[in-house]
N, CA, C and O atoms as a GROMACS GRO file, in nm:
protein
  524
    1UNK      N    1  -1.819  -1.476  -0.564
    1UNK     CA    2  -1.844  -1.334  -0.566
    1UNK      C    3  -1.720  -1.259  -0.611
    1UNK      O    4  -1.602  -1.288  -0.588
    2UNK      N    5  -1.780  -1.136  -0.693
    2UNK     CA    6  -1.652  -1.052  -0.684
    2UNK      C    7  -1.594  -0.980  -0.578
    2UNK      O    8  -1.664  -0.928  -0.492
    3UNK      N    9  -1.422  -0.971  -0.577
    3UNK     CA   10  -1.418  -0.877  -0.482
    3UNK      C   11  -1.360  -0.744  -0.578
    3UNK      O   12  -1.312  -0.768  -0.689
    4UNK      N   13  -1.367  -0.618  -0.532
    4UNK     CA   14  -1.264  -0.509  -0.575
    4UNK      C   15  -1.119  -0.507  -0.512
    4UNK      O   16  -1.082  -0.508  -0.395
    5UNK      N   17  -1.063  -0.504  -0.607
    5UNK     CA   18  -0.894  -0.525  -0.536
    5UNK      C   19  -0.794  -0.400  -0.560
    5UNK      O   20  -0.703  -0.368  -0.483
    6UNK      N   21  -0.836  -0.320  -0.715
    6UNK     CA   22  -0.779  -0.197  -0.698
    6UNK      C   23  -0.831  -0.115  -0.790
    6UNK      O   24  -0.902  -0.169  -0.874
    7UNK      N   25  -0.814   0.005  -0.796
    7UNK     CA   26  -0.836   0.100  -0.907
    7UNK      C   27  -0.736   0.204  -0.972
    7UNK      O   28  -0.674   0.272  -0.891
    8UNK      N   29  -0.714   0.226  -1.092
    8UNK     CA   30  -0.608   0.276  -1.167
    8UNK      C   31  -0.629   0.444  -1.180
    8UNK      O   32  -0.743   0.478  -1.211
    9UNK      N   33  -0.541   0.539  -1.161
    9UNK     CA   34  -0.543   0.597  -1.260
    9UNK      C   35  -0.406   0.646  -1.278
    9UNK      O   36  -0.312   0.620  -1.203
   10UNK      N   37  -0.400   0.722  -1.388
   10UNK     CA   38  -0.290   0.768  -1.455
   10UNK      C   39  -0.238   0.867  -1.380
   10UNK      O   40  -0.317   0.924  -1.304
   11UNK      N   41  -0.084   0.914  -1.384
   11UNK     CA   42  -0.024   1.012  -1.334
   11UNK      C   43   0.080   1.054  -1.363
   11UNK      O   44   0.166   0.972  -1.398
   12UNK      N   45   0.114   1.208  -1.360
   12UNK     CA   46   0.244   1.273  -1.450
   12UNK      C   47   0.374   1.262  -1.359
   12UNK      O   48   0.482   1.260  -1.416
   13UNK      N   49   0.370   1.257  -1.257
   13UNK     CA   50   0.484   1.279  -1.225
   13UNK      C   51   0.483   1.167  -1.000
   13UNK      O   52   0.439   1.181  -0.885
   14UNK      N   53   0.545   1.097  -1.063
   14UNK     CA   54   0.536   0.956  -0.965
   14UNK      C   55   0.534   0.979  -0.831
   14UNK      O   56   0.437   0.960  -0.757
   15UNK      N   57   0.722   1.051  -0.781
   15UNK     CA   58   0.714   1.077  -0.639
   15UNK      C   59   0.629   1.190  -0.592
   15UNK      O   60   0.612   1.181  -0.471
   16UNK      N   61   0.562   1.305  -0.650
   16UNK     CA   62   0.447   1.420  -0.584
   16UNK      C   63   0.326   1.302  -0.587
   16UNK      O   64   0.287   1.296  -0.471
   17UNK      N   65   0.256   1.215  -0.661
   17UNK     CA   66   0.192   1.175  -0.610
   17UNK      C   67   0.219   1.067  -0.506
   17UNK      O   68   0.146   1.047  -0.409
   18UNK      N   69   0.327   1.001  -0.534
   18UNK     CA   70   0.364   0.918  -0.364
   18UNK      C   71   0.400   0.978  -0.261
   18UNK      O   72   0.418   0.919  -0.154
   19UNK      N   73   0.418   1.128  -0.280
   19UNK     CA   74   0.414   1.196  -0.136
   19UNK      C   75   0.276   1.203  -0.111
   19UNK      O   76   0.234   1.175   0.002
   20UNK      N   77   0.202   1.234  -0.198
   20UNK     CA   78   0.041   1.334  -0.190
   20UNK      C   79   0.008   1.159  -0.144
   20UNK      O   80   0.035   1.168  -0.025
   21UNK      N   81  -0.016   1.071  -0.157
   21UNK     CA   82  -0.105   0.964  -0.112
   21UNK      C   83  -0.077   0.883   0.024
   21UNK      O   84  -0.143   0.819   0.106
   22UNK      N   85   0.026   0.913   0.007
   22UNK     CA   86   0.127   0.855   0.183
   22UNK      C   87   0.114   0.972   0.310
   22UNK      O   88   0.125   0.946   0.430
   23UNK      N   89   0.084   1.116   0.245
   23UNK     CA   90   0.007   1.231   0.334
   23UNK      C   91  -0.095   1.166   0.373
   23UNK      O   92  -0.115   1.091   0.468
   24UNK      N   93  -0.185   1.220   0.252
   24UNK     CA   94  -0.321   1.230   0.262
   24UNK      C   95  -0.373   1.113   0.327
   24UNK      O   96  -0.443   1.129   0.426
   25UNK      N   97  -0.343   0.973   0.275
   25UNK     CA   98  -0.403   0.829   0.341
   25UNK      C   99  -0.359   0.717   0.388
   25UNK      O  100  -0.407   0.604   0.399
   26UNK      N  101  -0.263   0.764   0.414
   26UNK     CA  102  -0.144   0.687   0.470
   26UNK      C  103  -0.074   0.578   0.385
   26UNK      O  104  -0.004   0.508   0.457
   27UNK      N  105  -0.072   0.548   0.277
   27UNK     CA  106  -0.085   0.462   0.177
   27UNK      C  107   0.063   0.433   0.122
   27UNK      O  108   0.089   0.504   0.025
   28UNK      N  109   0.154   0.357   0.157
   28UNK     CA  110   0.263   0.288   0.108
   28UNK      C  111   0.263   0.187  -0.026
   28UNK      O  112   0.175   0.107  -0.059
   29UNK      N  113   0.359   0.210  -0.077
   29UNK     CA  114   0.403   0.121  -0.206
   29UNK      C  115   0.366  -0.043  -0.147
   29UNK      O  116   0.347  -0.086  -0.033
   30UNK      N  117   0.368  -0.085  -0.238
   30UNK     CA  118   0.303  -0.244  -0.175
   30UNK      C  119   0.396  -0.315  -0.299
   30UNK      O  120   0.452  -0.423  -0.281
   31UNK      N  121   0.404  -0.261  -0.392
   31UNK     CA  122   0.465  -0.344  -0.509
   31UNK      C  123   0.500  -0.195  -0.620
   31UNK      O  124   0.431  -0.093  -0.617
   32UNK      N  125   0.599  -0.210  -0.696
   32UNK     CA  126   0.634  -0.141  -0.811
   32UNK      C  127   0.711  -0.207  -0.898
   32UNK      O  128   0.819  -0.263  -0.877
   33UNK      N  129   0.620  -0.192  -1.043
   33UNK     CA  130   0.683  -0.292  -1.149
   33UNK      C  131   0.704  -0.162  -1.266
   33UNK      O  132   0.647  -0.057  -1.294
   34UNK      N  133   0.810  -0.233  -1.308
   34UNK     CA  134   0.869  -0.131  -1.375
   34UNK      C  135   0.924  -0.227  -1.525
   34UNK      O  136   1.002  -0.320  -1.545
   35UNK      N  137   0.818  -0.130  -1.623
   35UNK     CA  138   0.846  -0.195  -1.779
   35UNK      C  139   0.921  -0.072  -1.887
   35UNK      O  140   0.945   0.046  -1.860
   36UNK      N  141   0.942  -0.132  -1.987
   36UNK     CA  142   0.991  -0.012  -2.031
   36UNK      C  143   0.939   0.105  -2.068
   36UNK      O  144   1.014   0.203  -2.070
   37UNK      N  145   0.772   0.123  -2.113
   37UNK     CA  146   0.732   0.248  -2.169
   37UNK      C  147   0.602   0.314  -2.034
   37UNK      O  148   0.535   0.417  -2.045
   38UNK      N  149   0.600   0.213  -1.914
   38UNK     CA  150   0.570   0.243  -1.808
   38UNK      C  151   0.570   0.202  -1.709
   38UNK      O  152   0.609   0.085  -1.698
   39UNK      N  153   0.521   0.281  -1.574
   39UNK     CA  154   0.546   0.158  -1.444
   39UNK      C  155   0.414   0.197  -1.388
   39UNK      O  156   0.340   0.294  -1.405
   40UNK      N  157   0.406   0.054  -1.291
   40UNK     CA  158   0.261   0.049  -1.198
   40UNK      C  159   0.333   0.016  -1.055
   40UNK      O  160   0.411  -0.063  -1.001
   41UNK      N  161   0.247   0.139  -1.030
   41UNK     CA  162   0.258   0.122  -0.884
   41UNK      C  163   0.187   0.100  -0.764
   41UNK      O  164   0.110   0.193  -0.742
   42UNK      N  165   0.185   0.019  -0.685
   42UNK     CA  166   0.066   0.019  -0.630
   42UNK      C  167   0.056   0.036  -0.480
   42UNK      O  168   0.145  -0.014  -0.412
   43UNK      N  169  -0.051   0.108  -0.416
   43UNK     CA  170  -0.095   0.150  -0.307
   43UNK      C  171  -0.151   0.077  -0.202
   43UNK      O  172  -0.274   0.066  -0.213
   44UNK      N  173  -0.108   0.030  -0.114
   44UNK     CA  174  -0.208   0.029   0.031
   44UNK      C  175  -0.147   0.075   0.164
   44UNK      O  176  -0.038   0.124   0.195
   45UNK      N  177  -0.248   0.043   0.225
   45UNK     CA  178  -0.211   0.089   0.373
   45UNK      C  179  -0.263  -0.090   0.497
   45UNK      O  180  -0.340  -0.174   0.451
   46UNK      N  181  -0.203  -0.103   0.634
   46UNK     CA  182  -0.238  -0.144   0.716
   46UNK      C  183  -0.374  -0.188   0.710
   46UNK      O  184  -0.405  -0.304   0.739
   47UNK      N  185  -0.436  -0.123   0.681
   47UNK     CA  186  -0.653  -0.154   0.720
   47UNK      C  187  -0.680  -0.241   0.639
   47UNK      O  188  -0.718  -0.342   0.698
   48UNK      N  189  -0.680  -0.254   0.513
   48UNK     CA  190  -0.712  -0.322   0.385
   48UNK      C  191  -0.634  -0.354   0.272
   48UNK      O  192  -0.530  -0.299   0.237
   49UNK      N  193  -0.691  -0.444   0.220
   49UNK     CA  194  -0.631  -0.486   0.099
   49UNK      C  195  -0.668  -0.471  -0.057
   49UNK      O  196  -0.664  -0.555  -0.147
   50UNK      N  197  -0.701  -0.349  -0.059
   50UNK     CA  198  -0.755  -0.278  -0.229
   50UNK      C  199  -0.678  -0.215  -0.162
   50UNK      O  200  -0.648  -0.207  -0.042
   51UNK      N  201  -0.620  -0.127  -0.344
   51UNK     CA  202  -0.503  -0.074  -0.364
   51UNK      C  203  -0.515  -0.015  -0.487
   51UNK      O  204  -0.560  -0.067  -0.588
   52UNK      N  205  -0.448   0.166  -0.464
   52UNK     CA  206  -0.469   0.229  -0.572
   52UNK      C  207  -0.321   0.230  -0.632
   52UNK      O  208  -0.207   0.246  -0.589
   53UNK      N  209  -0.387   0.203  -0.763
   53UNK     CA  210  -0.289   0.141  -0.850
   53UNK      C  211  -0.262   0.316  -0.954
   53UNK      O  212  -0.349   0.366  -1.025
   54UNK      N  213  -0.116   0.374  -0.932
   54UNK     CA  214  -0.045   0.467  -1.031
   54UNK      C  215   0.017   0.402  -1.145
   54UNK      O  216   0.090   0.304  -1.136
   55UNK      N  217  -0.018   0.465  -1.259
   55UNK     CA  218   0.069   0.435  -1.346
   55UNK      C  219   0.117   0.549  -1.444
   55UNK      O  220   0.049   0.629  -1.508
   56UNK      N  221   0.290   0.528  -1.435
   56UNK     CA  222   0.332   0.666  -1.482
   56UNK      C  223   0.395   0.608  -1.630
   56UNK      O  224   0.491   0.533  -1.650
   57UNK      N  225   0.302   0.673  -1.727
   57UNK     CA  226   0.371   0.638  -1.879
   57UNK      C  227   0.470   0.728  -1.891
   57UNK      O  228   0.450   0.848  -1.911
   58UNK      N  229   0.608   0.661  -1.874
   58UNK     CA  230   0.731   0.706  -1.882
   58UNK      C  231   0.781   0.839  -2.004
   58UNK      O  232   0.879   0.913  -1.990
   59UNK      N  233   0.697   0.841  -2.106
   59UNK     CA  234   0.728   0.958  -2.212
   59UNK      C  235   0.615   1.060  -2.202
   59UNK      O  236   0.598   1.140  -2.295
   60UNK      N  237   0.531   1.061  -2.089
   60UNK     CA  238   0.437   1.171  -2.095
   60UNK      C  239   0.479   1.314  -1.999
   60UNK      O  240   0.534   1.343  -1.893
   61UNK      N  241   0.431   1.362  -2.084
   61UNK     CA  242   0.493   1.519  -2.024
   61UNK      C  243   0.415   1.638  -1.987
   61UNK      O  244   0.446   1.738  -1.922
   62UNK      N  245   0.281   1.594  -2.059
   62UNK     CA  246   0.139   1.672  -2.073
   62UNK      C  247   0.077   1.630  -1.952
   62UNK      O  248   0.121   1.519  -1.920
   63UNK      N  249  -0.026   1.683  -1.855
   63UNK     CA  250  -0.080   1.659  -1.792
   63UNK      C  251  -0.209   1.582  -1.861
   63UNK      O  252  -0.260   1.625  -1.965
   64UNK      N  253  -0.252   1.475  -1.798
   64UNK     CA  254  -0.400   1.373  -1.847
   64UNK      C  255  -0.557   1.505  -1.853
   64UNK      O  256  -0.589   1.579  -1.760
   65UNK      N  257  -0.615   1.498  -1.969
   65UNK     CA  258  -0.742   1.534  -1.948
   65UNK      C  259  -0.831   1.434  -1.884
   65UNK      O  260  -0.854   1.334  -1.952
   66UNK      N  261  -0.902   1.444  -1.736
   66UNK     CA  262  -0.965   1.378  -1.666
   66UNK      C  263  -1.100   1.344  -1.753
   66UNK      O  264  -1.142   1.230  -1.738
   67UNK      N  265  -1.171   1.430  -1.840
   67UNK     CA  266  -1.283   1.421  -1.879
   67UNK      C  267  -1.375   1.405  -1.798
   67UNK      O  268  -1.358   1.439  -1.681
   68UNK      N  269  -1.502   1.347  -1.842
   68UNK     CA  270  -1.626   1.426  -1.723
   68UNK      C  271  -1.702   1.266  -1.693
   68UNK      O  272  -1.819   1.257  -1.656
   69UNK      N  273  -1.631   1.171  -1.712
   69UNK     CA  274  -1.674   1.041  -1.684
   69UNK      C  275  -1.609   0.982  -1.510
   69UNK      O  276  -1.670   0.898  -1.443
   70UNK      N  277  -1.510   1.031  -1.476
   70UNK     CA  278  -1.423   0.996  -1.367
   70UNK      C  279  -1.531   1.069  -1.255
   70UNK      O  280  -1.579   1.180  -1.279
   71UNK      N  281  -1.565   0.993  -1.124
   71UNK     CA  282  -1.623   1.043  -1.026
   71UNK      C  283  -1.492   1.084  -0.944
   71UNK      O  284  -1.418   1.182  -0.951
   72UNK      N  285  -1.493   0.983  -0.872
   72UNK     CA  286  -1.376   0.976  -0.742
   72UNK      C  287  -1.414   0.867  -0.654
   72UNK      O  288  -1.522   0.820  -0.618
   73UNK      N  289  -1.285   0.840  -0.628
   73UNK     CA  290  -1.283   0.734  -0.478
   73UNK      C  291  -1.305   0.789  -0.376
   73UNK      O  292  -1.274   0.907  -0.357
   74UNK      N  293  -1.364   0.716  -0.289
   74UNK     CA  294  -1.388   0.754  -0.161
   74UNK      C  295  -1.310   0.654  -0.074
   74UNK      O  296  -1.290   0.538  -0.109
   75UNK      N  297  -1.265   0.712   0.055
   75UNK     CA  298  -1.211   0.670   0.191
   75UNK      C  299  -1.297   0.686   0.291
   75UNK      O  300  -1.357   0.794   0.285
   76UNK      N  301  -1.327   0.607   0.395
   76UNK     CA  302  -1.359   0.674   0.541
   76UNK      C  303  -1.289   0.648   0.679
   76UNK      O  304  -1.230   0.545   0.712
   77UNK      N  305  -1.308   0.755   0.748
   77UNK     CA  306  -1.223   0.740   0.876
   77UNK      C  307  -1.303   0.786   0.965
   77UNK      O  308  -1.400   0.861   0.957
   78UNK      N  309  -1.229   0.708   1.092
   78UNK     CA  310  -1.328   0.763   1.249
   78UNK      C  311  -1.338   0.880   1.277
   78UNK      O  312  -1.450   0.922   1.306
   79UNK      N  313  -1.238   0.961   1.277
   79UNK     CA  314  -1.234   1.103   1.299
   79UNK      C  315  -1.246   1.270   1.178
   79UNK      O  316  -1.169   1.366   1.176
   80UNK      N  317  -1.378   1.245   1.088
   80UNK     CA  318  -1.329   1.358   0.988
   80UNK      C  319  -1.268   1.441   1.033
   80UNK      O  320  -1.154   1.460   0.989
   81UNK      N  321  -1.318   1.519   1.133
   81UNK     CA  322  -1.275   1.633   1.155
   81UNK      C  323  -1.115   1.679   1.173
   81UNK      O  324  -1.052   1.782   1.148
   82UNK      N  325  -1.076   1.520   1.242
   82UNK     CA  326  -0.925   1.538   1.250
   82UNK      C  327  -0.897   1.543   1.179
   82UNK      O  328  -0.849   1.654   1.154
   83UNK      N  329  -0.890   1.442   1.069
   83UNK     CA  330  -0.880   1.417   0.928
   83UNK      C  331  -0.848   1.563   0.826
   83UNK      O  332  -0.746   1.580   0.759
   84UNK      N  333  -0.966   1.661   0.836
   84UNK     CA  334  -0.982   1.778   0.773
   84UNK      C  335  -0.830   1.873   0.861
   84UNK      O  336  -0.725   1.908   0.806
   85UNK      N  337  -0.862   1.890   0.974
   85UNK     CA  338  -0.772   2.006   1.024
   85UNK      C  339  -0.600   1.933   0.919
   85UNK      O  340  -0.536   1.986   0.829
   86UNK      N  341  -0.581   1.790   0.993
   86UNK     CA  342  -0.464   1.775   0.963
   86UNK      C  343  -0.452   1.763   0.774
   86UNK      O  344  -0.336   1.752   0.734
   87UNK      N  345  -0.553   1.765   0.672
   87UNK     CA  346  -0.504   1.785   0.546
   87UNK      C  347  -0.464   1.922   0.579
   87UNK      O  348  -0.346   1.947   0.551
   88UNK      N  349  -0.534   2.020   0.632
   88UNK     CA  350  -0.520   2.182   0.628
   88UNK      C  351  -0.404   2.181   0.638
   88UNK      O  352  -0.323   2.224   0.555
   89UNK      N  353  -0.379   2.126   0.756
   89UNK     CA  354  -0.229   2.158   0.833
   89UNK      C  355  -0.094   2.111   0.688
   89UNK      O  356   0.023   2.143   0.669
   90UNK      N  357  -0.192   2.026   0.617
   90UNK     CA  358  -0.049   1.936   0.584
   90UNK      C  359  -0.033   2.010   0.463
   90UNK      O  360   0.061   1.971   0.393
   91UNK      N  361  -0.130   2.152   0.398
   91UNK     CA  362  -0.146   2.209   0.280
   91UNK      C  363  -0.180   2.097   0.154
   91UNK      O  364  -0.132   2.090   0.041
   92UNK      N  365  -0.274   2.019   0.217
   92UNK     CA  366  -0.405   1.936   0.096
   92UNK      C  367  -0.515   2.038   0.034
   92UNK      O  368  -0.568   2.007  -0.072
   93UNK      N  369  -0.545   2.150   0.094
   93UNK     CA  370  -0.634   2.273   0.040
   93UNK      C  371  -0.740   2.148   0.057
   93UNK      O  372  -0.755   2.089  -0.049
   94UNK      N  373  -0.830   2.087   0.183
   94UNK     CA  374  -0.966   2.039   0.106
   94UNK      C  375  -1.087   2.129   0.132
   94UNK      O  376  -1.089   2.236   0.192
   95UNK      N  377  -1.184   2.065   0.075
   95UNK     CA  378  -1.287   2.156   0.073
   95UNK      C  379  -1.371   2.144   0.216
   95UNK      O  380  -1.360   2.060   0.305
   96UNK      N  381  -1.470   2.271   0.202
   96UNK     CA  382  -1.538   2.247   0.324
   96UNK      C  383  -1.573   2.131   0.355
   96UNK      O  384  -1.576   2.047   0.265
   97UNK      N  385  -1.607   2.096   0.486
   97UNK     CA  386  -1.720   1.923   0.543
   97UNK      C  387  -1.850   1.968   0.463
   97UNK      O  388  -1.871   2.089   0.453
   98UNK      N  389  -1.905   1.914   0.427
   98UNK     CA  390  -2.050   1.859   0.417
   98UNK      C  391  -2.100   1.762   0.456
   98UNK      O  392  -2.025   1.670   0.489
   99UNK      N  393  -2.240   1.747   0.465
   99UNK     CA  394  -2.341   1.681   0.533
   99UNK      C  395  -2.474   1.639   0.432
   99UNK      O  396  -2.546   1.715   0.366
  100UNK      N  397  -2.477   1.518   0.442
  100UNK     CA  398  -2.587   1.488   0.364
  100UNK      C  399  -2.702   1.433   0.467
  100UNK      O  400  -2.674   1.363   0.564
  101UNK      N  401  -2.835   1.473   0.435
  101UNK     CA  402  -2.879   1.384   0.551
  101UNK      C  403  -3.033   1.368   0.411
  101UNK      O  404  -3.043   1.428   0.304
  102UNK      N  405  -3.108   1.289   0.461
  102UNK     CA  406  -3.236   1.175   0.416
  102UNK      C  407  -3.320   1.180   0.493
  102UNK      O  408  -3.296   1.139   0.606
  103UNK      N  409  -3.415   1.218   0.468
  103UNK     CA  410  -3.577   1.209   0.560
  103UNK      C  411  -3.485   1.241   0.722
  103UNK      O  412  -3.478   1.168   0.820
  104UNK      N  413  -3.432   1.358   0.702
  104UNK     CA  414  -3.397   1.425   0.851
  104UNK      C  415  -3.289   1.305   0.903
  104UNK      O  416  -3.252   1.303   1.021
  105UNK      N  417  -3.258   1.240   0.840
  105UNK     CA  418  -3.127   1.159   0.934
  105UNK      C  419  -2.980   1.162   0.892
  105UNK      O  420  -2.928   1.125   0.786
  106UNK      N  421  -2.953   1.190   0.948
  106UNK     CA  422  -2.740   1.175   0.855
  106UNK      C  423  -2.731   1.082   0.754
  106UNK      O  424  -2.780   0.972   0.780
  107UNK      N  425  -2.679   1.097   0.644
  107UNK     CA  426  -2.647   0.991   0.531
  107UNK      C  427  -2.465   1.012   0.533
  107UNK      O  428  -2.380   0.923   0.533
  108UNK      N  429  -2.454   1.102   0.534
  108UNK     CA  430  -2.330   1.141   0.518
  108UNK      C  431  -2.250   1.241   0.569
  108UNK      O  432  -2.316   1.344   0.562
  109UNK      N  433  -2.116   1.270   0.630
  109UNK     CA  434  -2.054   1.378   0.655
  109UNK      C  435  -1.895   1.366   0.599
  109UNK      O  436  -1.835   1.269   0.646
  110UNK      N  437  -1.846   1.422   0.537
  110UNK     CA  438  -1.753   1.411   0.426
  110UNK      C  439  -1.684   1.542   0.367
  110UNK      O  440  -1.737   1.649   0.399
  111UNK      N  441  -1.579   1.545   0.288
  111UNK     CA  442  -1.517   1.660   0.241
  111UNK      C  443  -1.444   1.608   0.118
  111UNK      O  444  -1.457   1.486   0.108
  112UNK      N  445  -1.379   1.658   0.029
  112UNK     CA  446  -1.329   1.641  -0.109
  112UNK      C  447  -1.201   1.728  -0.106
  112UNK      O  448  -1.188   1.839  -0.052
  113UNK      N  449  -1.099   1.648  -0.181
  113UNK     CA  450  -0.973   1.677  -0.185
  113UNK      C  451  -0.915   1.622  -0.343
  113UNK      O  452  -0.940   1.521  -0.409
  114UNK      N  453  -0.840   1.724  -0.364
  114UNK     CA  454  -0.786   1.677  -0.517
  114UNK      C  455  -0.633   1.642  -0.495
  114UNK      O  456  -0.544   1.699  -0.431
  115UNK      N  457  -0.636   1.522  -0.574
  115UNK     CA  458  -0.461   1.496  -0.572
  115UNK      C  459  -0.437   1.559  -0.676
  115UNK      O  460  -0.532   1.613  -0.733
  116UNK      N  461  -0.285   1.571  -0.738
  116UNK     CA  462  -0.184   1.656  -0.787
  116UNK      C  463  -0.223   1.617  -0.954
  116UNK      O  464  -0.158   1.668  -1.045
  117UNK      N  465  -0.306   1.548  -0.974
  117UNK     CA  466  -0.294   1.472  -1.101
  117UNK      C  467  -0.448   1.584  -1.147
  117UNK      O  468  -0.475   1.618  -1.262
  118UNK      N  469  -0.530   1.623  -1.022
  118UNK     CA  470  -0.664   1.656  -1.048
  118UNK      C  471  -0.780   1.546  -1.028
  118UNK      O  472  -0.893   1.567  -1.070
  119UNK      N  473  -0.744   1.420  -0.958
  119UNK     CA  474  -0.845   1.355  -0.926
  119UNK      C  475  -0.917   1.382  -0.807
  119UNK      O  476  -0.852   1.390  -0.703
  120UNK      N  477  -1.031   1.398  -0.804
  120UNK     CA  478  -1.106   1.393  -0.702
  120UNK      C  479  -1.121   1.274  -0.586
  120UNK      O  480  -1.126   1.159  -0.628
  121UNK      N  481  -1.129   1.297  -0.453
  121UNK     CA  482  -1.133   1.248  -0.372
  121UNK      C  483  -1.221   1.271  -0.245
  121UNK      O  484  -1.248   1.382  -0.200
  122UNK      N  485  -1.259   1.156  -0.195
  122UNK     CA  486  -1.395   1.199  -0.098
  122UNK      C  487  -1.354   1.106   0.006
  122UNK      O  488  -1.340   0.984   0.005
  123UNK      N  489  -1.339   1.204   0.107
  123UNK     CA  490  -1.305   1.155   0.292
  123UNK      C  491  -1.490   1.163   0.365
  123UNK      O  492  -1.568   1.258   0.368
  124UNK      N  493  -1.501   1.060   0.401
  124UNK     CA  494  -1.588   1.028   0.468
  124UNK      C  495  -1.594   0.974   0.608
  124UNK      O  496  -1.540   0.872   0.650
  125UNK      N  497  -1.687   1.081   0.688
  125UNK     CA  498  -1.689   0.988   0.842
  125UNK      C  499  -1.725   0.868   0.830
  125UNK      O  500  -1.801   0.829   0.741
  126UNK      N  501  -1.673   0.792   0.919
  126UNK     CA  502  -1.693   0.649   0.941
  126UNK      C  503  -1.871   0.636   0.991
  126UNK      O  504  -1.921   0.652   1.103
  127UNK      N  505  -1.911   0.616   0.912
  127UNK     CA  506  -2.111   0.576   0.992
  127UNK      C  507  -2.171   0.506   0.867
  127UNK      O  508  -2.144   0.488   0.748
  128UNK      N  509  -2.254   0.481   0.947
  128UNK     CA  510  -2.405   0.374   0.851
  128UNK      C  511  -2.339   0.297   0.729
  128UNK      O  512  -2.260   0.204   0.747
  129UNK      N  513  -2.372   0.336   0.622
  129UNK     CA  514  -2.361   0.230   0.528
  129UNK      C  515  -2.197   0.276   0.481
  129UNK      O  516  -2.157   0.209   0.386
  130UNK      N  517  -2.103   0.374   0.532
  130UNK     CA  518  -1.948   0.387   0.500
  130UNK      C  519  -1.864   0.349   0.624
  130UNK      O  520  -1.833   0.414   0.724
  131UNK      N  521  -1.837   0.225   0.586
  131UNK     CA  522  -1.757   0.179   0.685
  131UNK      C  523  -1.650   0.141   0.637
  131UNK      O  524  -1.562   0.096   0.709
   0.00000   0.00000   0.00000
């Protein structure tokens, strides 16, 4: 079987997003390789072992057009709500909680946060099929 082990995206400027991801998800450097026209860096935390992988092309100066193909990753944790106050607190700006629910039952309770690059991101309570 396959497993997923990490996902990439691009980014302008290295340490704001290694602050913004070590805030937001607790997420430490695990490895950084460094070539000459760019470096990869890569993300995890304690819980698991997928890892979001930065890579900063060393001569870019322009911010990336995301285009309209990129969804977002999602995270989940036991506590949204804590979760939400403390992005507030930490000035993450996320968006309201929402709630999804299916033939009257919870599917989802969750909120969206953009890192510094403009990627989207989705915090999810820990339940049913997001664990």
């Amino acid at each position: 079987m396959a497993k997923a082990i990490h996902m990439m995206i691009r980014v302008l400027d290295e340490e704001r997003s290694l602050a913004f991801y070590r805030v937001a998800f607790g997420l430490d450097v695990a490895k950084r390789l460094d070539f000459d026209s760019f470096t990869l860096v890569y993300l995890r935390n304690a819980e698991n072992d997928f890892e979001v992988e930065l890579t900063v092309n060393k001569e870019r100066t322009e911010a990336y057009t995301l285009g309209d193909g990129y969804g977002h990753i999602a995270f989940c944790v036991d506590n949204l709500d804590g979760e939400y106050a403390r992005f507030k607190e930490e000035g993450l700006a996320p968006e309201d909680i929402k709630e999804f629910f299916v033939e009257g039952k919870l599917l989802a309770r969750f909120f969206f946060v953009t890192d510094p690059d403009g990627y989207r991101i989705e915090m999810l309570q820990r339940h049913g099929r997001y664990q």
